[in-house]
C-alpha positions in Angstrom: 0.0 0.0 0.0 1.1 3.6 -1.1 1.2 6.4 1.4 0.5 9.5 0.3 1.5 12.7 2.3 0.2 16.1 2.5 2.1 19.4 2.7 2.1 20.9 6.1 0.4 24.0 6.1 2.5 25.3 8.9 6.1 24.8 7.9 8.0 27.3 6.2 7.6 28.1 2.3 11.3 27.6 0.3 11.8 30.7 -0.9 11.3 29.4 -4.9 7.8 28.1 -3.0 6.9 30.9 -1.7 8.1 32.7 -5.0 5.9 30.5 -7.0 2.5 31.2 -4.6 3.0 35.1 -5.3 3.8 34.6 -9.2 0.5 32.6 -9.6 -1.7 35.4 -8.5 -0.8 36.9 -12.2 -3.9 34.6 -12.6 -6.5 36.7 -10.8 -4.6 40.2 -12.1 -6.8 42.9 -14.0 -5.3 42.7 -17.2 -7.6 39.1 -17.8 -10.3 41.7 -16.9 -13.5 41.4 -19.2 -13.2 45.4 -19.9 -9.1 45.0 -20.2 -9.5 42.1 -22.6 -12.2 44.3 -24.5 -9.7 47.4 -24.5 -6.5 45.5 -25.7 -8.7 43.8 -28.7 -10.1 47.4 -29.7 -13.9 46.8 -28.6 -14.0 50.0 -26.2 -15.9 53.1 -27.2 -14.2 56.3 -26.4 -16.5 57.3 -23.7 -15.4 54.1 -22.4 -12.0 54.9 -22.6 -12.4 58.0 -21.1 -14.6 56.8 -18.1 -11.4 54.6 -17.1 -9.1 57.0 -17.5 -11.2 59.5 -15.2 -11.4 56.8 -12.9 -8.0 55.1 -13.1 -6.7 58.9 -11.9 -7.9 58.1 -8.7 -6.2 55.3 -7.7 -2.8 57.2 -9.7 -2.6 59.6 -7.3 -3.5 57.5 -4.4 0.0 55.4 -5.1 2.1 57.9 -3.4 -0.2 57.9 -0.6 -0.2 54.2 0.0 3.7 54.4 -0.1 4.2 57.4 2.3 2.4 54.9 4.8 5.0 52.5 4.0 7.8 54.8 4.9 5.7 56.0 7.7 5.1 52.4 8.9 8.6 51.0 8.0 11.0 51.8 10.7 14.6 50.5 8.7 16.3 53.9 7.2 17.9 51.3 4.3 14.3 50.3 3.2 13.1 53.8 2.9 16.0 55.2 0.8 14.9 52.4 -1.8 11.2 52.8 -1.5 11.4 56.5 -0.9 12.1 56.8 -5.1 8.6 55.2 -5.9 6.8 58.7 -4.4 9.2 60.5 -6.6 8.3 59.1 -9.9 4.5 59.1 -9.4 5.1 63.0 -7.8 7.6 64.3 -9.9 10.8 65.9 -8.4 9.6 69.3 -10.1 6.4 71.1 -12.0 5.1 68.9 -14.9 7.2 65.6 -14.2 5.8 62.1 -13.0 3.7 59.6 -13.1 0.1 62.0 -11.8 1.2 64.1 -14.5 2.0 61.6 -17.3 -1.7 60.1 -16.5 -3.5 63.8 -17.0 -1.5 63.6 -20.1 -3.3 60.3 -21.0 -6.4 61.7 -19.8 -6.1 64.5 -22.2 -4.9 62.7 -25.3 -8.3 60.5 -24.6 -10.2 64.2 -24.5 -11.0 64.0 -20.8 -9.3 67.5 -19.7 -7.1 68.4 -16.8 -10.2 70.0 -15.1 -12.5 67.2 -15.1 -10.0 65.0 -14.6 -8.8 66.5 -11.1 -12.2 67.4 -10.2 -12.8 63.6 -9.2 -16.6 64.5 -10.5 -16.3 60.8 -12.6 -14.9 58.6 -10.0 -17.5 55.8 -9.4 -18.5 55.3 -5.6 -16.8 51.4 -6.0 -13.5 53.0 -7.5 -13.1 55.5 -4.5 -13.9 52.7 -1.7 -11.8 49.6 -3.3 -8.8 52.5 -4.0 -9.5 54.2 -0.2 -9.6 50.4 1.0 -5.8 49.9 -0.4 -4.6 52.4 1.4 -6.1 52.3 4.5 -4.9 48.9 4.2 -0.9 50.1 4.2 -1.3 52.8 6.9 -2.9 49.9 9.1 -1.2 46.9 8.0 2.2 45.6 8.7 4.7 47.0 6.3 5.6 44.0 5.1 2.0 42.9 4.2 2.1 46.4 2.3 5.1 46.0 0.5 3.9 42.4 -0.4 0.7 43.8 -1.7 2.8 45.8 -4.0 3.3 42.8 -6.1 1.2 43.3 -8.9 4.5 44.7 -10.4 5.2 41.4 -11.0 2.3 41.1 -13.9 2.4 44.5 -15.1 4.8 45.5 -17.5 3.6 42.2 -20.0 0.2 43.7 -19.3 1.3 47.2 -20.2 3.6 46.0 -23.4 0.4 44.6 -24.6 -1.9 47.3 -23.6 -0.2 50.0 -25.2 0.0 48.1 -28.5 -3.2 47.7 -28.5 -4.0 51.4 -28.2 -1.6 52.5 -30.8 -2.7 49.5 -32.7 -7.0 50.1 -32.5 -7.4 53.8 -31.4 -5.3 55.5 -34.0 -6.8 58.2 -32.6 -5.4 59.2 -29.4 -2.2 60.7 -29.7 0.9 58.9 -28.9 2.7 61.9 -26.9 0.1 61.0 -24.1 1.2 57.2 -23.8 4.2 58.3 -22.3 3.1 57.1 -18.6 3.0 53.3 -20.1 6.4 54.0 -21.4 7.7 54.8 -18.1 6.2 52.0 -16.0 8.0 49.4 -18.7 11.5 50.5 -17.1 10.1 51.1 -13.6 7.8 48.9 -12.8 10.6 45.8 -12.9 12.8 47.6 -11.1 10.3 48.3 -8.5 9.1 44.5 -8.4 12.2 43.0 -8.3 12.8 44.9 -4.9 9.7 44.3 -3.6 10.0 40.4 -4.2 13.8 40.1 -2.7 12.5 41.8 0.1 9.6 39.9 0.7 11.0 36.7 0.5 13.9 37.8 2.7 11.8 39.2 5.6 9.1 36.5 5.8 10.7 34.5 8.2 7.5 32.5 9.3 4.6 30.9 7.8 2.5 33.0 8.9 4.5 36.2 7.8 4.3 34.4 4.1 0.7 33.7 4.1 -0.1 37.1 5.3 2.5 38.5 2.2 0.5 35.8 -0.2 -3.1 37.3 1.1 -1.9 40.9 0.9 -1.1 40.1 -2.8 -4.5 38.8 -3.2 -6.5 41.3 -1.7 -4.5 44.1 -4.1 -5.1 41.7 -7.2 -8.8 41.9 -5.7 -8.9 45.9 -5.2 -7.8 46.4 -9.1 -10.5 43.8 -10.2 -13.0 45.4 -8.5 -12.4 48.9 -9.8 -12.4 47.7 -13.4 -15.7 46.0 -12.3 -17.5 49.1 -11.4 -15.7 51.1 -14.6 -17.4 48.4 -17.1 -21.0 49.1 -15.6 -20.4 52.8 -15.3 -22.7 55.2 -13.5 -25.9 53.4 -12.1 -27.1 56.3 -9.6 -30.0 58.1 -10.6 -29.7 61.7 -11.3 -28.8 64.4 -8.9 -30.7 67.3 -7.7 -30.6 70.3 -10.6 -28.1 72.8 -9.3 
């Protein structure tokens, strides 16, 4: 007779293990999407286009706010010198440069303009909470968890290469000038993943530590799903008062 043995749930992950739980999450990431999967084939309409855009600001300038909680939560000097640089290229170091202003750029080569686009007056009541959510989630969680969370990285830039062939390929007419924030995230974005991961795997010292990094990554995977859920219905409140 043949016995057959289980994993035990409690003992520690190998790092390639733990490596390999993280990296399968790319199967729940936004990019498989029903609305991403209509975008990269050329099926939206440009008032779809624009309502994600409008939306998708939201959670742009929201980035810098999750990471200042981070740094705030993160007590290791080293760590914040690195992570310090991802505020800086979604800020700008001066007037006009980074990744918030590369997105109004987008916004505006899709003809949503500056002004409506910083006036929040588009973001749906699902994309505020599930964006609030992450970042209430990295002021109150563990640093670690947050960092982990951060791992979408991992999945983006394939996601992005395919995305902004699709747009140049399918909606000839958006100018290319305001693709420039994809551009950037193709160079940073591995950079920023390949810390994040090291890190991870070198700080999670117990199992529970990993499965909290693994859920963390999940529950960002799930935040990004959900916004793109509430940007394919669009707007289903009735009509405001008349001002």
């Amino acid at each position: 007779m043949t016995m057959t043995t289980t994993a035990d749930p409690t003992q520690l992950l190998e790092p390639e293990q733990l490596i390999a739980r993280l990296r399968a999450l790319g199967g729940r990431y936004h990019n498989l999407h029903p609305f991403h999967q209509r975008m990269d084939a050329g099926e939206l309409t440009r008032e779809e286009l624009q309502r994600w855009v409008a939306n998708r600001f939201y959670y742009q300038k929201s980035i810098p706010l999750k990471d200042a909680a981070i740094l705030a939560n993160c007590p290791e000097v080293e760590i914040r010198r690195e992570w310090i640089q991802r505020i800086i290229d979604h800020d700008g170091s001066t007037e006009g440069s980074g990744g918030i202003e590369s997105w109004l750029a987008l916004g505006e080569a899709l003809g949503v303009s500056r002004e409506e686009t910083l006036s929040e007056r588009r973001v749906l009541p699902a994309v505020r909470y599930a964006v609030d959510a992450y970042v209430n989630f990295a002021r109150q969680k563990p640093w670690l968890e947050a960092v982990a969370s951060s791992l979408t990285e991992l999945f983006g830039p394939s996601a992005i290469s395919v995305r902004l062939e699709a747009i140049e390929r399918h909606y000839d007419w958006i100018d290319p000038a305001g693709l420039e924030y994809f551009r950037s995230r193709l160079i940073q974005a591995p950079r920023d993943a390949d810390y994040a991961l090291s890190l991870t795997v070198e700080r999670c010292k117990t199992r529970e530590q990993q499965d909290a990094a693994i859920a963390a990554l999940r529950f960002k995977t799930e935040v990004l799903w959900a916004q793109l859920d509430a940007i394919e219905r669009g707007d289903t409140q009735p009509a405001g008062p008349s001002e």
